[in-house]
N, C-alpha and C positions, 0 to 999 in steps of 0.2 A: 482619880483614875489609877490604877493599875499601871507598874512599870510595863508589861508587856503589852499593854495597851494604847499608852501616854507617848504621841507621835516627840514628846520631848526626850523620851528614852529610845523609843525605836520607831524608825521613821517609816513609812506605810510601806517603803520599797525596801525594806527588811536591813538598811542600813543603821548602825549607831547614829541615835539623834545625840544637840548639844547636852545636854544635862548628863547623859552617862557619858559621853567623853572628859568633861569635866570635871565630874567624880572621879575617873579612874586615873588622870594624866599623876598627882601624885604620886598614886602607888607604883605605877608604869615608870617615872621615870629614876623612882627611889630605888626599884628592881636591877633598872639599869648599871643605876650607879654603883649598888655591892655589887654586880656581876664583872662588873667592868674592872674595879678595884681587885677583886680576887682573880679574875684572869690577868690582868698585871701583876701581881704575887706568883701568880705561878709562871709567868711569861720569866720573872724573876729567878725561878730554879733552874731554867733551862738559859741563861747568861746576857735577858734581856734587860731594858731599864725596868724598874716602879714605877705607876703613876701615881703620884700624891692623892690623896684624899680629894684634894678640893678641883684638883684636874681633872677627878671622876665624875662629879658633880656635875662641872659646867658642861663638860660630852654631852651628861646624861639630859642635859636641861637638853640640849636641841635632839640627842637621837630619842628621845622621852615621846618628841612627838607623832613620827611617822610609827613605830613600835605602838602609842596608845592608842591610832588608829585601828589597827591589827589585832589587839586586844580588844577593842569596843566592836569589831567585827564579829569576834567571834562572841561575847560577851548578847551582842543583840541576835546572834543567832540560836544562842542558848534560852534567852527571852521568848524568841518564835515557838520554838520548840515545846517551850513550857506551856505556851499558849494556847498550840493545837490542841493539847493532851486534854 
C-alpha cells in the first residue's frame, strides 16, 4: 500500500497514523534539540545562562513529542493532499 493510502501512515480521519509518527519523532525531536541549544547561545549574548548540550537533549526528548505530533499533522496532511491530486 501506498503511504497516502496505508491507514498506518494516515488514518482515514486524516490524522498521523502510528508508523509516520514514529518515523518522524527522531528527526522532531533532534530539530528541537539544535534549536533549542542555539537559542541558548544566543539567550547567551543578551546576559542569559548556556544550556549545555546534553540539557538540550533531554528538553528535547519530552518537548520532541507534542512538537512530532504537529509535524505528523501536518506531514499527513501533505499525504491527503498528494492523494486527492
Amino acid at each position: 500500500m501506498a503511504p497516502a493510502t496505508d491507514p498506518r501512515w494516515v488514518r482515514p480521519d486524516g490524522r498521523a497514523g502510528w508508523a509516520l509518527l514514529l518515523v518522524l519523532y527522531p528527526f522532531t525531536a533532534t530539530a528541537v534539540a539544535i534549536n533549542l541549544f542555539m537559542l541558548s547561545l544566543l539567550g547567551k549574548s543578551i546576559g542569559l545562562s548556556s544550556m549545555s548540550p546534553e540539557m538540550a537533549v533531554l528538553v528535547s526528548v519530552v518537548l520532541g513529542v507534542p512538537l512530532n505530533f504537529l509535524s505528523g499533522r501536518w506531514i499527513a496532511g501533505l499525504l491527503e493532499e498528494a492523494r486527492k491530486d
